[in-house]
C-alpha positions in Angstrom: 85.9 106.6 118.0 82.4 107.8 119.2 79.4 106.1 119.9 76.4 107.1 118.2 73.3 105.1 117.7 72.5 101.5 117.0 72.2 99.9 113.9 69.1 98.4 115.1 67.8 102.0 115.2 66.3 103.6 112.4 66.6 107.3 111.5 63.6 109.3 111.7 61.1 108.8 109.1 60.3 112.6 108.5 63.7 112.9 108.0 64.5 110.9 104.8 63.4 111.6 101.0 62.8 109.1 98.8 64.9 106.9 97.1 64.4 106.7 93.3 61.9 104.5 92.3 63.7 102.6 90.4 65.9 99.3 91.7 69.5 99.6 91.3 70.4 96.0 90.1 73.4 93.8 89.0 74.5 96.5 86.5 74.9 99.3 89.2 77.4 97.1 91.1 79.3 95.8 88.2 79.6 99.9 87.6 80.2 100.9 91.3 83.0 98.5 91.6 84.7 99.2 88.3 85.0 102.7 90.0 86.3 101.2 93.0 89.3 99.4 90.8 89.9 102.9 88.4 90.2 104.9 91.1 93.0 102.7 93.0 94.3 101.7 89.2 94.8 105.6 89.0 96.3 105.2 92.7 98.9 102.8 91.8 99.7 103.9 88.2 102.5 106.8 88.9 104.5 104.0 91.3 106.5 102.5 87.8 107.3 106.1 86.7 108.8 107.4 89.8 112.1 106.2 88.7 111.7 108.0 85.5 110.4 111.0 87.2 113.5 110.6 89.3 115.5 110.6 86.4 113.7 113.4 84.4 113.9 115.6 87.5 116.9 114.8 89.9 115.2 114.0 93.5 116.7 111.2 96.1 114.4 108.1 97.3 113.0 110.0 100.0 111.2 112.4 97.4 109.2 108.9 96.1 108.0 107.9 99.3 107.3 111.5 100.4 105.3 111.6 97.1 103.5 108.1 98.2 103.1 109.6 101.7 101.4 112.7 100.6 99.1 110.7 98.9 97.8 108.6 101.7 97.7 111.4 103.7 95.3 113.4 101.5 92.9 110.2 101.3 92.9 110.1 105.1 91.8 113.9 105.5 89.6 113.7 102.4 87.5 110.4 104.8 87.5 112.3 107.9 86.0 115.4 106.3 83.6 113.5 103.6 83.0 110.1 104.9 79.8 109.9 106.0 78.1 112.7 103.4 77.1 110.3 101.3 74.9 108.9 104.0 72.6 112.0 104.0 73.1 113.7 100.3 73.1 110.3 98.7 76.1 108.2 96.9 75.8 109.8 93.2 76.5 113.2 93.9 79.7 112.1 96.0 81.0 110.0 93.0 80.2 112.4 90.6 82.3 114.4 92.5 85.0 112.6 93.2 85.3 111.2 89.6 85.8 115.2 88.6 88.3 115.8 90.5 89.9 112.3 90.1 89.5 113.3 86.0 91.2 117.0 86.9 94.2 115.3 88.6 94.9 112.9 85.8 95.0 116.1 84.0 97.4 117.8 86.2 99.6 114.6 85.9 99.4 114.0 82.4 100.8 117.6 82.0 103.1 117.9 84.8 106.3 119.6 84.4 108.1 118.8 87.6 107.4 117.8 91.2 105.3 120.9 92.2 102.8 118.8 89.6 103.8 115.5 90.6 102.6 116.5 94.3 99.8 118.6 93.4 98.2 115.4 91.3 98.7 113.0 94.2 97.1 115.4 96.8 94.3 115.6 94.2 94.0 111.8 93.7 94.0 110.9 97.5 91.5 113.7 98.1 89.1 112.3 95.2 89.5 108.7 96.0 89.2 109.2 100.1 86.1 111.0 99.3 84.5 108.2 97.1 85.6 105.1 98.6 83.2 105.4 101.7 80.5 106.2 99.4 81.0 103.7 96.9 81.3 100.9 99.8 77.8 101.8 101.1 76.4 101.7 97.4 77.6 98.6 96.5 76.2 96.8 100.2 72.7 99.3 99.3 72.9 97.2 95.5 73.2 94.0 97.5 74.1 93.3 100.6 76.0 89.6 100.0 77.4 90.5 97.1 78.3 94.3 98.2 80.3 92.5 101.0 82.0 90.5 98.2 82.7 93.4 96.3 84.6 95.4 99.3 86.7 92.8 100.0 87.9 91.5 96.5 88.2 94.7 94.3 89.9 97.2 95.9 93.1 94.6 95.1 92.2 93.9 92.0 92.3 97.7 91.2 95.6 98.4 92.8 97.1 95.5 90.8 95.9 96.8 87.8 97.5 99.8 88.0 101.0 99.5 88.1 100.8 96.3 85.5 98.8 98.8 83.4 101.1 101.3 83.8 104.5 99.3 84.0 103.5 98.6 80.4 102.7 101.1 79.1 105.5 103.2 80.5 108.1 99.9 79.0 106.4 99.0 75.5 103.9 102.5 74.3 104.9 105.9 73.1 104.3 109.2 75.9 105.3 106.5 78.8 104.5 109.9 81.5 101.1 110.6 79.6 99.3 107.5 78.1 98.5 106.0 80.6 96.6 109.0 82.6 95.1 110.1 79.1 93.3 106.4 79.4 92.1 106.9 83.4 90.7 110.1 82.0 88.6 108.6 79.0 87.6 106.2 81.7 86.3 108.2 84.5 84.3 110.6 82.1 82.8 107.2 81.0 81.9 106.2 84.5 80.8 109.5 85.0 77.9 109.2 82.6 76.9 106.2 83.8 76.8 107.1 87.4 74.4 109.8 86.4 72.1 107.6 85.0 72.1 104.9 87.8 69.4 104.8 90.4 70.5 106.6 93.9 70.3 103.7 96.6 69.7 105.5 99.8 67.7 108.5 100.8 68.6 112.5 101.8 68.6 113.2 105.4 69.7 116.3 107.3 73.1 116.7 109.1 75.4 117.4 106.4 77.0 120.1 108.4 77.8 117.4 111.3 78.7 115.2 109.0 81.7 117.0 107.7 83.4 117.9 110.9 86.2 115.4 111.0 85.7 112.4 113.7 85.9 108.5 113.7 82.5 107.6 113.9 81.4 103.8 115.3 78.0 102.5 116.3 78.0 101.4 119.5 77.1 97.8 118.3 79.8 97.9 115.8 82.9 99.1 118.3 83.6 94.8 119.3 83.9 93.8 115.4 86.1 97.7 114.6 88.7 96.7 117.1 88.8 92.9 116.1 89.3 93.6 112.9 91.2 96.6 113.1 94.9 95.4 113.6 94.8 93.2 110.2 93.4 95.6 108.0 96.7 97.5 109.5 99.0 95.0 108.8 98.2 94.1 105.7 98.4 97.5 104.5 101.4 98.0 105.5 102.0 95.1 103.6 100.5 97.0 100.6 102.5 100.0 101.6 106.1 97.9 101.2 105.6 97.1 97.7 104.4 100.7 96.5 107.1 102.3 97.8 110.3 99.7 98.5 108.9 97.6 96.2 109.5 98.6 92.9 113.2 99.6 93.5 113.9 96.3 95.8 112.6 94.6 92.3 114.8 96.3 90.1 118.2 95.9 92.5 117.3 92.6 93.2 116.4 91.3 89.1 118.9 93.9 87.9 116.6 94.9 85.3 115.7 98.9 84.5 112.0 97.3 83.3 108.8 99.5 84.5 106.9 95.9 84.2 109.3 94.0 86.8 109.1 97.3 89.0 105.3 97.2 89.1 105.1 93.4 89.4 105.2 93.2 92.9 102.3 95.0 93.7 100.4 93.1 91.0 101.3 89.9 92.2 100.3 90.9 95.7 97.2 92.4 94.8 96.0 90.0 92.3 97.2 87.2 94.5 95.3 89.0 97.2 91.8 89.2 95.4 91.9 85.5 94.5 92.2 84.8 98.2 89.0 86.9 98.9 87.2 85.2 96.3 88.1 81.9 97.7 87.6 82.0 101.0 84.2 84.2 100.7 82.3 80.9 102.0 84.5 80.9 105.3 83.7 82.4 108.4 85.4 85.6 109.0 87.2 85.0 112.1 88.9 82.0 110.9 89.9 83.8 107.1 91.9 86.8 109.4 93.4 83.9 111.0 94.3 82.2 108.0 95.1 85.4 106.8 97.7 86.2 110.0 99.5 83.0 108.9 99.8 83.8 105.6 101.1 87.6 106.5 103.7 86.6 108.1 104.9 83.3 106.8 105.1 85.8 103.3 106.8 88.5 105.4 109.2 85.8 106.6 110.0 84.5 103.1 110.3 87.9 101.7 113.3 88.5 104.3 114.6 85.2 103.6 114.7 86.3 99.2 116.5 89.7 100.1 118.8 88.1 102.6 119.7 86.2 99.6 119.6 88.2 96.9 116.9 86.3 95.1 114.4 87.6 92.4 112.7 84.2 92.4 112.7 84.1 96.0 111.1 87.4 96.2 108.1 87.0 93.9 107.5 84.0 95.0 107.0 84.9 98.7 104.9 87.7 97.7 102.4 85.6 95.8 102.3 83.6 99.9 102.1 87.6 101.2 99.6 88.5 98.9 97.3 85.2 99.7 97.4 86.6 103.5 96.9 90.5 102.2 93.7 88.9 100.7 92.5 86.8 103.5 93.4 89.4 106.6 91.7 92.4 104.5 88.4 90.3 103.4 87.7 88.6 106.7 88.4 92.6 108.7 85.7 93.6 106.4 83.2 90.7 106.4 83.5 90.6 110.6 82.0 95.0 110.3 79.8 95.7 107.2 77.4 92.8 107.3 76.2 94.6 110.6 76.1 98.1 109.7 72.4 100.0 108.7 72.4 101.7 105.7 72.7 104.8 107.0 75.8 104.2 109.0 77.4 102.4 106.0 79.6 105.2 104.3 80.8 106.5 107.8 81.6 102.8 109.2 83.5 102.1 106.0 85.2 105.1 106.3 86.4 104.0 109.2 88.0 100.8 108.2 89.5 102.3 105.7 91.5 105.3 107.6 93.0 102.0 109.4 94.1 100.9 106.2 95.6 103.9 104.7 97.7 104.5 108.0 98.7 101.3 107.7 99.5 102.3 103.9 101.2 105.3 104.5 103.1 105.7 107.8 105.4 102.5 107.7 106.5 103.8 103.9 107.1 107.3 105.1 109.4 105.7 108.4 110.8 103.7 105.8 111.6 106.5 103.2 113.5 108.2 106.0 115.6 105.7 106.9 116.8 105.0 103.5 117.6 108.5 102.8 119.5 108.5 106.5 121.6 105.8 105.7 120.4 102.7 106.7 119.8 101.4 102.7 117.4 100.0 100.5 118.4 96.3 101.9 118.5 96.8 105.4 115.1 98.8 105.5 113.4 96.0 103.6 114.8 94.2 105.7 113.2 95.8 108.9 110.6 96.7 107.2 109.3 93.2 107.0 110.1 92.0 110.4 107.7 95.2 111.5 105.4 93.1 109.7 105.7 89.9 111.2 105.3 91.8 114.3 102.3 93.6 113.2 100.9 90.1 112.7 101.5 88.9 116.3 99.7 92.1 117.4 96.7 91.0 115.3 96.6 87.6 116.1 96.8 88.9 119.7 94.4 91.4 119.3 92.0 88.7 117.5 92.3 86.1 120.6 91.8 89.1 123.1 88.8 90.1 121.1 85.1 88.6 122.5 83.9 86.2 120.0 80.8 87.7 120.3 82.4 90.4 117.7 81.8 88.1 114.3 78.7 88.8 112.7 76.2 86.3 111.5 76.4 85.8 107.8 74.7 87.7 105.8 71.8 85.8 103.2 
């Protein structure tokens, strides 16, 4: 991660346009983050159907979490390349594209046909989402910096959650289970479309566009104490997130022995869900002591979660995700709340960037380890198994990393 300039520097002033004269207001960050939760909706909605892709089209378990890696690893090239480029073109014409090409891979799955599709939608999706989440971030903190804050930290859950309960049902009780429910994304992100073009733009051009797409991790120099505080959390509890989209929904169904879309999806609702209502109620806390709560709470859920598939219990197992998803909610709000607070606008969509290529290697290596081991023999139960000891380990490497960290790294809270 580079150094570059100090938020307490401005850009030059012959180098920035105007922003429009009109304030963006409540209503532009009501619509930024309903993007925010259709975009990881959209993420999350294929994860009930890939046992009935699996079905329709014969591949092993290692096809789904190749599928779920392939994902994450398009969102990760799709932030290092387009992170920051909101910061000098402005945030509409980065979410205008990114909700085309989110609509066009919706398309692509709606249609598909086999696994050439199935792969071609995901790379789509991850490229589309990576590209608008930095952006959309920055826009909701350039809205209101409080409530932007907020914002980051609770929807991005809520979003995921939605998704595969969205799609769980509609895939178990509606007619066209591998179409509806990317036929509805679709109607939604032309609607969001519209309105994004008629929203106020919340931070001015400036030059370096080319600069700005050559792929690096980008910190301020004043930022690089909060990054590496909260860095190994926002890890951790993604890998959390990572377990139930990819070992979650078949650990579900062996566990309930039910063949329902709904119970495979409700992990990952429960743990999202779960995870924003955390964030919402610990927004008054100081951030240092919500990752700490938040370490607890990881791994007392990871713990639990061994204990329910050590014992074969469904009840066991939602209920220690529902404790899981309290820490998912706490470690991922108080990572962001220690980092944006401090960030100048112009250093908003890169910073977040950021953050979030922690998370989605947090997301998607574990699953991918994960995916091979099953497919070499070790089993559903055993890799769930050392799956989430990894992440009771990965929260002893936060907590340690927290406690190593200078205090000096949480940010005053912003008004």
């Amino acid at each position: 991660m580079n150094p570059v300039r100090s938020s307490t520097e401005s850009p030059p002033r012959h180098s920035q346009t105007t922003v429009s004269a009109r304030r963006p207001g409540v209503g532009s960050l009501v619509l930024l983050a309903s993007i925010v939760i259709s975009l990881l909706a959209s993420s999350s909605a294929p994860t009930p159907l890939y046992a009935t892709y699996a079905r329709m089209w014969g591949f092993s378990p290692i096809t789904t979490t190749v599928v779920f890696g392939v994902y994450a690893i398009a969102v990760l090239l799709s932030l290092l390349i387009f992170g920051r480029v909101s910061d000098h073109i402005g945030r509409r014409p980065v979410l205008l594209g990114a909700l085309g090409l989110q609509t066009a891979a919706m398309a692509v799955l709606a249609t598909a046909q086999g696994l050439d599709a199935l792969f071609l939608g995901r790379v789509l999706q991850g490229l589309s989402t990576g590209g608008a989440l930095g952006a959309l971030g920055a826009a909701m903190l350039d809205v209101d910096r409080r409530r932007g804050t907020l914002a980051n930290a609770v929807v991005p859950g809520v979003g995921t959650g939605m998704g595969a309960l969205l799609s769980g049902s509609l895939v178990q009780y509606a007619p066209a289970p591998t179409h509806l429910v990317y036929l509805v994304l679709i109607g939604v992100f032309v609607v969001q479309g519209a309105a994004v073009i008629c929203m106020p733009e919340t931070v001015g051009r400036t030059p370096g566009v080319p600069a700005a797409l050559r792929p690096e991790l980008t910190v301020p120099s004043n930022l690089r104490g909060p990054v590496l505080a909260a860095a190994p959390i926002l890890f951790a509890v993604w890998a959390l997130a990572g377990f139930y989209g990819s070992l979650g929904p078949a650990l579900a169904r062996q566990l309930s022995g039910s063949s329902s879309t709904v119970v495979a999806g409700l992990g990952l609702f429960l743990l999202a869900v779960t995870g924003s209502l955390a964030a919402l109620t610990l927004d008054r806390a100081a951030p240092r002591t919500v990752m700490l709560l938040g370490i607890a709470l990881l791994a007392a859920g990871s713990i639990a979660t061994l204990a329910a598939v050590d014992t074969e219990s469904t009840l066991g197992f939602f209920s220690s995700t529902i404790i899981a998803g309290a820490g998912f909610g706490a470690g991922y709000q108080g990572g962001i709340r220690t980092v944006v607070p401090r960030a100048a606008p112009h250093e908003r969509a890169g910073v977040l960037s950021v953050l979030f290529v922690v998370c989605y290697l947090g997301l998607g290596v574990p699953s991918a380890i994960a995916g091979a081991l099953i497919v070499h023999g070790t089993g559903l139960i055993t890799t769930a198994r050392d799956y989430t000891l990894f992440i009771v380990v990965l929260a002893g490497a936060a907590l340690a990393g927290l406690l190593l960290t200078n205090r000096s790294a949480q940010p005053v809270r912003p008004t």
